[in-house]
C-alpha positions in Angstrom: -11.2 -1.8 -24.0 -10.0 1.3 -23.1 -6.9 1.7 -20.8 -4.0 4.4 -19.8 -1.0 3.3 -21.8 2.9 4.6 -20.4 4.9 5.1 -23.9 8.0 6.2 -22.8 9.5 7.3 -18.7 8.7 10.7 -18.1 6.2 12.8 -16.3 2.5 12.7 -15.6 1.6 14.1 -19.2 3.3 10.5 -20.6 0.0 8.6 -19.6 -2.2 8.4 -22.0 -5.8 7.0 -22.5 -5.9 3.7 -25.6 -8.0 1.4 -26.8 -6.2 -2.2 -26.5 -7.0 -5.3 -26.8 -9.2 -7.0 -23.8 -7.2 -9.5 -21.9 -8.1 -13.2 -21.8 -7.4 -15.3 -19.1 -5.2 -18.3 -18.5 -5.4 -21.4 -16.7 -5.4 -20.4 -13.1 -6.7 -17.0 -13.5 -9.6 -14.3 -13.3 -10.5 -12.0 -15.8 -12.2 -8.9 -14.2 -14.4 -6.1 -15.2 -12.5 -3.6 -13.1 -14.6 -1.2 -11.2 -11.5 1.4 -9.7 -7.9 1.0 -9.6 -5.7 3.2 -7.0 -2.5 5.1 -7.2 0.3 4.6 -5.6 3.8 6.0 -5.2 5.5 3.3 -6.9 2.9 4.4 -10.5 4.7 7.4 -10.6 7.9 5.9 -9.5 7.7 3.8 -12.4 6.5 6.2 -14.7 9.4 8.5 -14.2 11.9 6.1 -14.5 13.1 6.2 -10.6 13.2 2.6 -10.9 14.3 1.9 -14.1 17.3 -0.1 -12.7 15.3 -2.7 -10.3 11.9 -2.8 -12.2 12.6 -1.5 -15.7 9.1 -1.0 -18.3 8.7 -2.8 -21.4 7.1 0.0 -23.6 3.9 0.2 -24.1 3.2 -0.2 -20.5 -0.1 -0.1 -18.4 0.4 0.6 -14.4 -1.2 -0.3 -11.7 -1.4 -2.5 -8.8 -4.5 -2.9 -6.9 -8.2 -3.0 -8.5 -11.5 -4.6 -7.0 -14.3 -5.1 -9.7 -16.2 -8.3 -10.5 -15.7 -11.3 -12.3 -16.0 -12.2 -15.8 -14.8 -15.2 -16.6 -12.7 -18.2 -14.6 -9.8 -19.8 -15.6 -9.3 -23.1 -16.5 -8.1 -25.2 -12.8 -9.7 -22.0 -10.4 -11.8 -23.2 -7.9 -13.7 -20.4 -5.1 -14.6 -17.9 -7.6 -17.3 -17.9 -10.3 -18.5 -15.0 -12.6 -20.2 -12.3 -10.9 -18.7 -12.3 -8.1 -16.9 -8.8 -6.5 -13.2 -8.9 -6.1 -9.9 -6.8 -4.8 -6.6 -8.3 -6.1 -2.9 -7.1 -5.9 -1.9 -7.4 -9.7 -0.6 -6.0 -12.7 -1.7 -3.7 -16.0 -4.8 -2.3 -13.7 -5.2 0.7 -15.2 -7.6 -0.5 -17.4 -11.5 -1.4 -18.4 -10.5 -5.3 -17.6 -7.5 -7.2 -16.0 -6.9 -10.6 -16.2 -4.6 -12.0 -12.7 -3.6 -15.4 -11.2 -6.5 -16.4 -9.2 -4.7 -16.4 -5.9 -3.9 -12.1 -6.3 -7.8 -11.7 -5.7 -9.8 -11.7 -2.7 -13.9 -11.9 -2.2 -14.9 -8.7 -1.2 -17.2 -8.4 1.7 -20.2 -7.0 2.1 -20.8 -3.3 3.4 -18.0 -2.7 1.2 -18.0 -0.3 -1.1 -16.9 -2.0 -4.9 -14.7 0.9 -5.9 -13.2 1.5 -2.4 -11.8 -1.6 -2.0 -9.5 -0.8 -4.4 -7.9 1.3 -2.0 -6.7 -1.3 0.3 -4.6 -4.3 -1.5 -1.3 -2.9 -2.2 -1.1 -0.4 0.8 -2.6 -3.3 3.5 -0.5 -6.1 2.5 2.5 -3.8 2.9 1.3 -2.8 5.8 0.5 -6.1 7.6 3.5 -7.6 5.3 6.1 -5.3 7.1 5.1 -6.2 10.8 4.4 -9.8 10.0 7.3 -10.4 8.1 10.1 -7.4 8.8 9.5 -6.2 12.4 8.1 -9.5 13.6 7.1 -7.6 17.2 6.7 -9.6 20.5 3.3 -9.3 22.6 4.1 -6.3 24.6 7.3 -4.6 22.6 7.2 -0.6 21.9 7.1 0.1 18.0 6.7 3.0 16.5 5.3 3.2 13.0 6.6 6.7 11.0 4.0 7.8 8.6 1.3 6.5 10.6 -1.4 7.9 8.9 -0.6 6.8 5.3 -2.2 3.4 4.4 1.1 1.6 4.4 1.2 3.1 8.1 -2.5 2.5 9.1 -2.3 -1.1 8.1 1.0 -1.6 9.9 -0.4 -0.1 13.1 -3.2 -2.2 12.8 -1.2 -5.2 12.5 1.3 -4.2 15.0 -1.9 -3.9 17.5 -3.7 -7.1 16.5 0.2 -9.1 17.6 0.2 -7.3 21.1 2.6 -4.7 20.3 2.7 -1.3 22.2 1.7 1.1 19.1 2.9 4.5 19.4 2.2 6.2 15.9 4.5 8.5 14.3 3.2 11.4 12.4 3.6 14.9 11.9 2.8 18.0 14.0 -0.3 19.0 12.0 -1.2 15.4 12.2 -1.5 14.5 15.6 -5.3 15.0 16.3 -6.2 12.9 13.3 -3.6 10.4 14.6 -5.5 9.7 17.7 -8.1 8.0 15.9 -6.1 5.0 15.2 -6.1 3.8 18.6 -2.6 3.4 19.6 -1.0 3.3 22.7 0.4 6.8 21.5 1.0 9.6 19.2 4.3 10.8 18.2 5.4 13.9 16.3 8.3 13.1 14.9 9.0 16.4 13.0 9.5 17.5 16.9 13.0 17.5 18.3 11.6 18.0 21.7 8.9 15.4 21.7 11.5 12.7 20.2 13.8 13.4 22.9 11.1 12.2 25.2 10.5 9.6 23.4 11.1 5.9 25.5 13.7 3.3 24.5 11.9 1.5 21.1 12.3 -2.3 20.6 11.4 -1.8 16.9 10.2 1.0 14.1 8.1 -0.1 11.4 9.5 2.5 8.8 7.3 4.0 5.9 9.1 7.1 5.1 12.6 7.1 6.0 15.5 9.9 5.1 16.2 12.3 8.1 13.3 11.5 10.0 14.2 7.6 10.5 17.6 8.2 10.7 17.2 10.8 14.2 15.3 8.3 15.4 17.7 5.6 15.4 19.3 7.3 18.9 16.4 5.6 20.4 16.1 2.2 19.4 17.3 -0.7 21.9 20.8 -2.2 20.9 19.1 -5.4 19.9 16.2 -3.1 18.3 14.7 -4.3 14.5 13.5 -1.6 11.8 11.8 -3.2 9.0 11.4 -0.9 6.3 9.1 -0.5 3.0 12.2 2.4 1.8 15.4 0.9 2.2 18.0 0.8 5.1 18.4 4.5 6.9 21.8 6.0 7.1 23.8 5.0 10.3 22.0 1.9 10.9 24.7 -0.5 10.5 26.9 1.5 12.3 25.2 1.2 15.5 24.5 -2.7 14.8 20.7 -2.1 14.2 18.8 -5.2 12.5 17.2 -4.1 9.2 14.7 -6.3 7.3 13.3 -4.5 4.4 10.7 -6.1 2.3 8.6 -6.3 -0.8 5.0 -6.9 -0.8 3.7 -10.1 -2.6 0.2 -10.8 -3.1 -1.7 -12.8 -0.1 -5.3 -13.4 -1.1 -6.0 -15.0 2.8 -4.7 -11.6 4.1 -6.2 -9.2 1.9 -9.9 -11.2 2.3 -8.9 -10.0 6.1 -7.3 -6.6 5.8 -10.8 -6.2 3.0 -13.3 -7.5 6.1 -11.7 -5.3 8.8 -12.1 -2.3 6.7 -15.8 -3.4 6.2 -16.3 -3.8 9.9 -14.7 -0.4 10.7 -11.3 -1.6 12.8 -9.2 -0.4 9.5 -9.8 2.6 7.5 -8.2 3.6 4.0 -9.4 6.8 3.2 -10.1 7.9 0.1 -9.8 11.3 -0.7 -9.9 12.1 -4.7 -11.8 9.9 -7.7 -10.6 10.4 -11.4 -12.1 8.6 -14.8 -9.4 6.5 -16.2 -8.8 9.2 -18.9 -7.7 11.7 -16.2 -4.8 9.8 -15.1 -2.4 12.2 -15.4 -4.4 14.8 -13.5 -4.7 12.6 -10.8 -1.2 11.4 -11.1 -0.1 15.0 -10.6 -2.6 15.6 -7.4 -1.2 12.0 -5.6 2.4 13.1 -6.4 1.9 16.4 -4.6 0.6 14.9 -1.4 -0.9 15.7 1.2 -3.9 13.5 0.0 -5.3 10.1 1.2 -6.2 7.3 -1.5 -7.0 8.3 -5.6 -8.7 6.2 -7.2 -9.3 5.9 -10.9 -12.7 4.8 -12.0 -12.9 3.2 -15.4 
């Protein structure tokens, strides 16, 4: 099968279309004929070598986290799942024609779904959803902001955050507030604005998706007994001022991503998907997501 191998850390240019072996599957797993991957920030992450020292590469390495495609073969021991049938998963090595992942990574996808755009959701919505169900944990009626509202981490958290009863406000740039009032939260935020964030009420928590300067001026405004959970680490002057910080890493959650897959179906989520790329082009679109600026790439086998 054909698949985008990573040789050696570097930059975009390092990924390069192979023929390798087709996986087999193992007790307890699928083995599926992918129909799109996604790219994500922690792809190129790896790829560079940014996170060599928590999540080093053994060499020849194939990326990827999320795919939806449909099922070739079963597992011995799975149960729920037969051949034929579309998927989305949060695995490993998706880059690639076929992928074969534990059973409980994948998730049935729904109909009205499109098979290659739910590939777009997995990784991105279970962070989301992950980071206010399991980081902010938000009352029925608390203020939290989400920064990077409009980024599918961000979407997926404000959706979440809403479904628990929080008071949304969603944090976004300038530029971005218009688009930002289509999410339907209680507000909109720019948070590149000094003015506007000193107006901003008292926060009981920030769902944090971008961090650096931005998170850290908007610590001033969080509660003394206020929560950030964060997807990028603790922000500078947190501990100082006796903030809680629960950061977090996303595991796979196939009940959750069946749900996160059937709201987007319905229309009360929405991933957009801006860009799609044949495998081979993986390091164009590797350069065009790193850029940003963009909304979901996807990489079509």
């Amino acid at each position: 099968m054909k698949a985008v191998l990573l040789n050696d850390y570097g930059d975009a240019d390092k990924l390069v279309s192979s023929e390798v072996p087709n996986p087999r599957p193992g007790a307890g797993e699928l083995l599926v004929r992918v129909a799109a991957t996604s790219i994500n920030p922690v792809d190129w992450k790896l790829r560079s070598g940014a996170l060599r020292t928590w999540m080093p590469l053994q060499f020849p390495a194939i990326l990827g986290r999320d795919a939806s495609g449909e099922v070739l073969e079963v597992g011995a021991g799975v149960k729920g799942f037969a051949p034929g049938d579309r998927v989305l998963g949060l695995v490993q090595h998706a880059y690639a024609e076929q992928v074969a992942a534990p059973a409980e990574t994948w998730a049935p996808l729904p109909k009205g779904l499109d098979l290659q755009d739910g590939a777009a959701i997995p990784l991105v919505g279970l962070t989301g959803v992950q980071l206010i169900e399991e980081a902010v944990t938000p009352a029925s009626g608390q203020t939290v902001l989400v920064t990077g509202a409009l980024g599918g981490v961000g979407r997926a958290a404000v959706y979440a955050a809403k479904l628990r009863g929080a008071r949304v406000l969603a944090g976004v740039r300038t530029r971005q507030r218009s688009e930002a009032l289509l999410l339907d939260a209680a507000g909109v935020v720019a948070i590149d604005d000094p003015n506007e964030l000193a107006r901003l009420p008292f926060l009981d928590a920030i769902a944090d998706t971008v961090g650096g300067e931005t998170t850290a001026r908007l610590l001033t405004k969080l509660r003394p007994a206020g929560v950030i959970g964060s997807v990028v680490g603790e922000p500078a002057g947190a501990k100082e001022r006796g903030v809680t910080v629960r950061s977090m890493r996303t595991h796979p959650d196939s009940r959750r991503l069946q749900e996160l897959a059937e709201a987007v179906a319905r229309g009360d989520l929405r991933i957009p998907v801006s860009h799609r790329f044949r495998l081979a082009q993986a390091a164009e679109a590797h350069k065009l997501a790193e850029r940003g600026g963009v909304a979901k790439v996807l990489l079509v086998p």
